[in-house]
N, C-alpha and C positions, 0 to 999 in steps of 0.2 A: 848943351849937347855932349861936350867932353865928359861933363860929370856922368850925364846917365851911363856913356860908355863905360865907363871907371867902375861905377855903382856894379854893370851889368857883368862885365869883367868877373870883377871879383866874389859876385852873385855866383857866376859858374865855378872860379875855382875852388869855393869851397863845399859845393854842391855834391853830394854823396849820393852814390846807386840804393838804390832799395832793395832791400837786404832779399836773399830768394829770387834773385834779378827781376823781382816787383811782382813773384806768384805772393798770394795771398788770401786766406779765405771768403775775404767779398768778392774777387774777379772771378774764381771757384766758384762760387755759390750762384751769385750770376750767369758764368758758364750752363752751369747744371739747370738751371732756370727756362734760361731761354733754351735750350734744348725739349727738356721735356716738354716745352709750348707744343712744341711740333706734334699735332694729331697722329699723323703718318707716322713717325718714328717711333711713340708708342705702340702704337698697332702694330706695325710692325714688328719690331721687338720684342714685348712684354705682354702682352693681348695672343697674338698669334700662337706662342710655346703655350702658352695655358687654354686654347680650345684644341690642339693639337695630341697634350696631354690628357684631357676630357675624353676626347676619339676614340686614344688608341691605349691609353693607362687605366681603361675603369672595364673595359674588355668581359666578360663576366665568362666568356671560355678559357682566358688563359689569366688574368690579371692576380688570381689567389695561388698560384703555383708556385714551388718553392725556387727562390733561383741565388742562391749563395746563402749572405748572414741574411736575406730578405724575401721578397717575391718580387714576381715578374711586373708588376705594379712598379713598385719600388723599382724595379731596372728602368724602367721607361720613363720615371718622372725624373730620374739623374739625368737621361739623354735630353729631353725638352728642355732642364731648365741649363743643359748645356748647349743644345741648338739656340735657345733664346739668345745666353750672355756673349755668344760670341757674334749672334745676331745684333745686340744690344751693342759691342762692343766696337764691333765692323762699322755699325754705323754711327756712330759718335765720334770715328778717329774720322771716316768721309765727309764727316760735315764742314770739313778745312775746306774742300771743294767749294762749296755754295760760297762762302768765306772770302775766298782768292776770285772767285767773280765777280762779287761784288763790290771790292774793294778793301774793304775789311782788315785782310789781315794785314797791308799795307800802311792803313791809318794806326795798327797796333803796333806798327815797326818804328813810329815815330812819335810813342812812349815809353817808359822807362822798362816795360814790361821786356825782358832777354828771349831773342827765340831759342835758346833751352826750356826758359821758365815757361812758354807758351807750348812747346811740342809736350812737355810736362803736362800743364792744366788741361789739354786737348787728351792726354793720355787717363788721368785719372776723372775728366770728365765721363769718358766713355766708360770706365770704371765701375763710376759711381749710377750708369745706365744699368751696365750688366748686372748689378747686385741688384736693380730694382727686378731687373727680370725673373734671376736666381729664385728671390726672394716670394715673387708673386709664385712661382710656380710650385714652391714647397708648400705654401702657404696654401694651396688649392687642394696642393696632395692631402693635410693632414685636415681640413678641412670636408674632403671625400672619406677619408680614411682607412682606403681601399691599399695605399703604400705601406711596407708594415718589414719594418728594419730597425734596430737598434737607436736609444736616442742620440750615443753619440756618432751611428754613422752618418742622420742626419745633418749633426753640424760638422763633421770631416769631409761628406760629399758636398756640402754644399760649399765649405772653402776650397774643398781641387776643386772643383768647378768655376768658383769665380776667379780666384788666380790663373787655374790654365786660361781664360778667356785676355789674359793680359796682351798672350798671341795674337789675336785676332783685333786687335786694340791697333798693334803696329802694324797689321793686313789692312785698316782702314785708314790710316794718315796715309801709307803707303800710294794706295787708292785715290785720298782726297789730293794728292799732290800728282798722281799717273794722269788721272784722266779729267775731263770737262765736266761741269758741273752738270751739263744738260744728260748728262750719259750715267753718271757714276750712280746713279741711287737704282736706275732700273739695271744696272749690267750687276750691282752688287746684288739682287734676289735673286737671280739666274746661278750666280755664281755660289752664294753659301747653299743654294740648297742642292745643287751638282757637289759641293765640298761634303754636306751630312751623306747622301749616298755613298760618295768614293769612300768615305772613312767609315759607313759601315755604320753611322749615327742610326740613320729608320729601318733597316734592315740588316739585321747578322751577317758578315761576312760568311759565314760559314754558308748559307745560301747563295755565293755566288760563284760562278766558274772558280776554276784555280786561277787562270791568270788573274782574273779583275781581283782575287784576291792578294796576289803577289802585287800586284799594282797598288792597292790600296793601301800599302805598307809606307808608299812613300810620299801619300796626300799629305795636308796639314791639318786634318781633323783628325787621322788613325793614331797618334799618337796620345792627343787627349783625351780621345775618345777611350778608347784601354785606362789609360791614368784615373781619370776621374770614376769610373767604374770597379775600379780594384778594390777601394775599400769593399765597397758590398759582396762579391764577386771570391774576397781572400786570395790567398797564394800570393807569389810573389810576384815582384814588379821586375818589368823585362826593361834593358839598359839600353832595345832597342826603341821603347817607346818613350824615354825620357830624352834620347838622341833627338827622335824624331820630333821632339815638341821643341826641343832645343834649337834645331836647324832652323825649321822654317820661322823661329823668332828673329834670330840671327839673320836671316833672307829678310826677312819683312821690316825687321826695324833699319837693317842697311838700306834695304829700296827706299824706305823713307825718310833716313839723311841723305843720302844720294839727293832725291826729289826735290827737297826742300832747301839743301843746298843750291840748284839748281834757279829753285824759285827766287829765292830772296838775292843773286846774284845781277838778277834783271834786274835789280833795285837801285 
């Protein structure tokens, strides 16, 4: 008995962390796996922005109109496959939720894997959702080939877009860690598609009162919303819409160490 203790001993003390506090591309990969299982969250995400962009981007009154380096095509399929990724995005950082109900992220706390390296792989899981969305809804555009813009704005909007969606990555851990699992997926559809309104995603602010336009200046969509449309669009870039994409990263990623601090403290 002494010996096994000895053995087990010195078993631990020369036992080393895993390197990346145990992130790695098979728990990654696996992440990304079992996520996309989910019906729901495809469709929701990546299905939804590409019948949405079908709708309202193939338009045959206004769709061939010129509107910057592009047309108005081209304006609307940057806004969907930006509604998707941060749809995609939202909900791949919520899914902590389902997680934390079920026990989950618990049993993960009593392996080597660090909750950095976990808020980590929950961040580029969601990520690696929104680039699927991105990607389907370009793909549909040039596909149609009704969007008609430069080829490298294609791949300039289509990087602001999936980077600024990294926002909305930390608006979903945020989430997954605020609210109940039985709540958080239906209060999250409500909520992004009240956030495309205020920011002026499905309708030009310029259509709305002045105040709701003064207001929409301090959503967390108004800010990427501008950005990722600048390429196509030209001119310069305003330091209040980088603020603003700025801030509510900063709000969002803080509410979700705050949260999560929280969480794992019960432990």
């Amino acid at each position: 008995m002494s010996s096994t203790r000895s053995l087990t001993a010195a078993d631990l003390a020369t036992r080393q962390a895993p390197g990346l506090g145990g992130l790695n591309p098979t728990v990654l990969g696996l992440e990304v796996r079992r996520l996309v299982r989910n019906r729901r969250t495809v469709i929701f995400a990546v299905i939804a922005p590409v019948v949405l962009f079908l709708v309202f981007g193939l338009n045959k009154a206004y769709a061939n109109d010129p509107d910057g380096h592009g047309n108005v095509s081209a304006f609307i399929m940057v806004s969907m496959a930006l509604y998707g990724a941060v749809l995609a995005t939202t909900t791949g950082g919520a899914m902590v939720s389902i997680e934390r109900a079920a026990g989950w992220s618990r049993q993960l706390r009593l392996t080597p894997l660090s909750p950095t390296a976990y808020i980590i792989m929950k961040i580029l899981t969601a990520m690696v959702l929104g680039l699927a969305s991105v990607l389907a809804v370009f793909a549909v555009g040039i596909i149609t080939g009704k969007p008609s813009m430069p080829v490298y704005l294609w791949i300039v909007s289509g990087l602001c877009v999936w980077i600024g969606s990294l926002v909305f990555a930390a608006f979903g851990l945020f989430l997954g860690y605020l609210l109940p699992t039985e709540n958080v997926m239906q209060f999250l559809g409500i909520v992004m598609a009240l956030l495309a309104f205020a920011g002026g995603l499905f309708i030009p602010l310029s259509h709305y009162p002045q105040l709701l336009q003064t207001i929409a200046k301090f959503t967390p969509l108004y800010g990427l919303n501008q950005l990722v449309h600048a390429p196509l669009l030209g001119g310069s870039i305003h330091l209040a819409w980088v603020a603003n994409a700025a801030a509510w990263l900063a709000i969002f990623a803080g509410g979700a160490i705050w949260r999560f601090r929280k969480d794992t403290a019960r432990v």
